[in-house]
N, C-alpha and C positions, 0 to 999 in steps of 0.2 A: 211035288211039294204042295202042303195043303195053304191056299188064298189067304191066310190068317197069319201065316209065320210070312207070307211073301209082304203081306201089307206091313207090316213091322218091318221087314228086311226095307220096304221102302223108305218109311222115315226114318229111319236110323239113318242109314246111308243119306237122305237129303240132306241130315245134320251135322255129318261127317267135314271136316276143312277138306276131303280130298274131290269133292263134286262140286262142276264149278254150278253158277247160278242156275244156268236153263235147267238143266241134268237138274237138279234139284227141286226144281218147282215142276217136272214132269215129274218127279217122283211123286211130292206133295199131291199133285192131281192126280194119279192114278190110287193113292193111297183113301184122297176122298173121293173115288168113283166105285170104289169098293166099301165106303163104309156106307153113302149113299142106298149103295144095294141089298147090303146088311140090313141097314133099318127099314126096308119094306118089308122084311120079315117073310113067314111061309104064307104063301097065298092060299086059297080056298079053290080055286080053279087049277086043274091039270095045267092049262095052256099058259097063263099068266105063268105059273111055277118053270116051266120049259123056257119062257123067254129071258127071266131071270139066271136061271143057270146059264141060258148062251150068253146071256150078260155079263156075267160072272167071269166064264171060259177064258171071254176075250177081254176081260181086263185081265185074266192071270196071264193068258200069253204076252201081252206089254209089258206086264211086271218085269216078267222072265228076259225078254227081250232087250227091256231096257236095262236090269240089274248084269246081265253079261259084260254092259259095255260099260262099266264101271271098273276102276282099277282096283284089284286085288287088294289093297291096303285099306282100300273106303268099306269094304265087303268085309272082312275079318275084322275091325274095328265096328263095326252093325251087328255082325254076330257075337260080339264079345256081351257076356252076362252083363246085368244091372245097368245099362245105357238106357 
């Protein structure tokens, strides 16, 4: 799943009633660790670019990670249109 639909699947679901506090501000944070990386934009250097995408990687796998362990109902209510 492409990092853009997961960081939106993230605040949605933090704003969900079904996620309780922590759950929600690690969502909040992983959503701003990715838009963080977003706004350095494309670097000019190979290497710089390569560190970013591992950067990237590993915020998608927490995404992933953490949105699993969210209950079904917080998750389908986050995917529902116009939220």
């Amino acid at each position: 799943m492409n990092i853009a639909v997961l960081a939106v699947l993230c605040k949605r679901a933090a704003n969900s009633a079904c996620v309780d506090d922590a759950t929600a501000k690690r969502l909040r944070q992983l959503k701003q660790e990715w838009a963080k990386l977003e706004a350095r934009g494309t670097p000019s250097d190979y290497k710089t670019h390569q560190q970013i995408q591992a950067q990237k990687a590993t915020v998608k796998a927490r995404m992933v990670e953490l949105l699993c362990t969210i209950p079904a109902v917080a998750t389908e209510t986050a995917l529902k249109p116009g939220r």
